[in-house]
TORNU-562273 format. One record per residue (C-alpha): residue in three letters; residue number from 1; x, y, z. Coordinates in Angstrom, 3 decimals, m for minus. Layout:
! residues N
R type seq        x        y        z
R  ala NUM        X        Y        Z
...
! end
This chain:
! residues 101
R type seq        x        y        z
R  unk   1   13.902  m24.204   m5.587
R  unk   2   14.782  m27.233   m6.738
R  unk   3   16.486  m27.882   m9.796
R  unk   4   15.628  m30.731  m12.673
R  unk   5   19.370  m32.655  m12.566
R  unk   6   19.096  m32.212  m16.457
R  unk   7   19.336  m28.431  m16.462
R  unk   8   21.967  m28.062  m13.833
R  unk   9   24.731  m28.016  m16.506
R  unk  10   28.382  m26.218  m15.663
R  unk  11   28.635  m22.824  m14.586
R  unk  12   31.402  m21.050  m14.735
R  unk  13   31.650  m17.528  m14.394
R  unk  14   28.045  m17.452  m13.464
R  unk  15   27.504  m18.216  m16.926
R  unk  16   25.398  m21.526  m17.141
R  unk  17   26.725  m23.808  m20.347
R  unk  18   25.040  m27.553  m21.036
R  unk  19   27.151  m30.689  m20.546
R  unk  20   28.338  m33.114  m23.686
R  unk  21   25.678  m35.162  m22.200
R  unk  22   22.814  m33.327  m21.837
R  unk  23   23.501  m31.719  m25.639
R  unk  24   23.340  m35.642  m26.693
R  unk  25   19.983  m36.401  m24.778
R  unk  26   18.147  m33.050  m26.170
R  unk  27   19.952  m33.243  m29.991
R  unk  28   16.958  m35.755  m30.988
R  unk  29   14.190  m32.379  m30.416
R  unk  30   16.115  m30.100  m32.745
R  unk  31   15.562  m29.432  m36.425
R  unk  32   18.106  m30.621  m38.928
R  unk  33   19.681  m27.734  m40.267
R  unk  34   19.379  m27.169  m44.116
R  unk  35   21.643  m25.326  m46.030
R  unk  36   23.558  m22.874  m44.208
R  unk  37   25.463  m24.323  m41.167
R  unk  38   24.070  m22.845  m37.823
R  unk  39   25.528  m21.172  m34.941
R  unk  40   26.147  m23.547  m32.192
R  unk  41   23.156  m24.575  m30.503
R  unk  42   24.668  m25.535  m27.288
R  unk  43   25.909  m21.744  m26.948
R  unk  44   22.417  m20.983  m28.047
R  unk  45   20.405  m22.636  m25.699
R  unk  46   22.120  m22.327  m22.921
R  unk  47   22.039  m18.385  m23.483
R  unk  48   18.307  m19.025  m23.130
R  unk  49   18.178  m20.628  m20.576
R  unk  50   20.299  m18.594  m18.424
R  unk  51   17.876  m15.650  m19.701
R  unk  52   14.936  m17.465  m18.853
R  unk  53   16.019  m18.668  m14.635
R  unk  54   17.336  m14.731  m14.522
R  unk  55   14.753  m13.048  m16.116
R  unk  56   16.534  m10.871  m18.318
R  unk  57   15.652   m9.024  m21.280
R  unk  58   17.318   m9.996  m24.456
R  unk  59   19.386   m7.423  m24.600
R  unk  60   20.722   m8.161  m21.661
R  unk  61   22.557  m11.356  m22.473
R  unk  62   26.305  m11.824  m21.688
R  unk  63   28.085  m11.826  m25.164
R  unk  64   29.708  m15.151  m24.717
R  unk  65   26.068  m16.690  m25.925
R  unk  66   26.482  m14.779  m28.694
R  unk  67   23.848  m12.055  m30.242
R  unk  68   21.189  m11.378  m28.088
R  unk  69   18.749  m11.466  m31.658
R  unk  70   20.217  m15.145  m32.367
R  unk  71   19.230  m15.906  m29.070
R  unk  72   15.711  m14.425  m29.314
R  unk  73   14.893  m16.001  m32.952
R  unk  74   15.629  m18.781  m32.416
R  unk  75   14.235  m18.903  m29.160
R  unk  76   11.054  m17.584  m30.957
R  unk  77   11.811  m20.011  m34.304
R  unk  78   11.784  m23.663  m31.611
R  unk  79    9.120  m22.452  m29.509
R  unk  80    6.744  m22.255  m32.333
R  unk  81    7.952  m25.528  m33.818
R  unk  82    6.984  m27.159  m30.245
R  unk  83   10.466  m27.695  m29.667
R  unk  84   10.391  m26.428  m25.929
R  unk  85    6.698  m28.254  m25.361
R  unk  86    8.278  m31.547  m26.377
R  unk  87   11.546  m32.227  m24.303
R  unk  88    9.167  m30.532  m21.222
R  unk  89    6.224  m32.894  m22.219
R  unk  90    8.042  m36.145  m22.374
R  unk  91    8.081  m36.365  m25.726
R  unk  92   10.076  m39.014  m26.179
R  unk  93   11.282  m39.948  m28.724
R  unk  94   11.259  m37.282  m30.340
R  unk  95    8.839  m37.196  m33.752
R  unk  96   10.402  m35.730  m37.132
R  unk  97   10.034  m32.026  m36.951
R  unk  98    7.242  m30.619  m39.673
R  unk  99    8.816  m28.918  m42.275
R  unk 100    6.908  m25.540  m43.044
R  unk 101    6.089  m24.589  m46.515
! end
């Protein structure tokens, strides 16, 4: 399988963790936060996608990404917000995101 050069990232320990770089390029697709600082989101999303290439459940994520239900929400939270459709569609740039009401 072949493997897009901007998910190859670092890994070390197995554990796959994006670049400075590739944080950078894909910062544009995320919300703004509002209010409450967030965790980080390059420890997020690079818990899911090491989930996602090894199929695990959840619960199953190494603790170094954090809680498994942070991973999962947001996860969830971006995927209905057409986060994940975007940056895989081309969507470049990115548009504002749509605040809910």
């Amino acid at each position: 399988m072949i493997q897009a050069p901007e998910l190859t990232g670092v890994m070390m320990s197995n554990l796959f963790w994006l670049t400075d770089a590739q944080m950078e390029r894909l910062r544009p697709f995320f919300p703004k936060s509002h209010g409450k600082p967030r965790v980080d989101d390059r420890r997020v999303l690079s818990g899911i996608i090491f989930i996602n290439r090894n199929g695990l459940r959840w619960c199953d994520a190494p603790r170094e990404y954090g809680p498994h239900k942070t991973l999962y929400n947001r996860w969830k939270r971006w995927g209905d917000m057409g986060v994940f459709a975007r940056i895989h569609g081309g969507g470049w740039p990115p548009k504002a995101a749509k605040r809910r009401s």
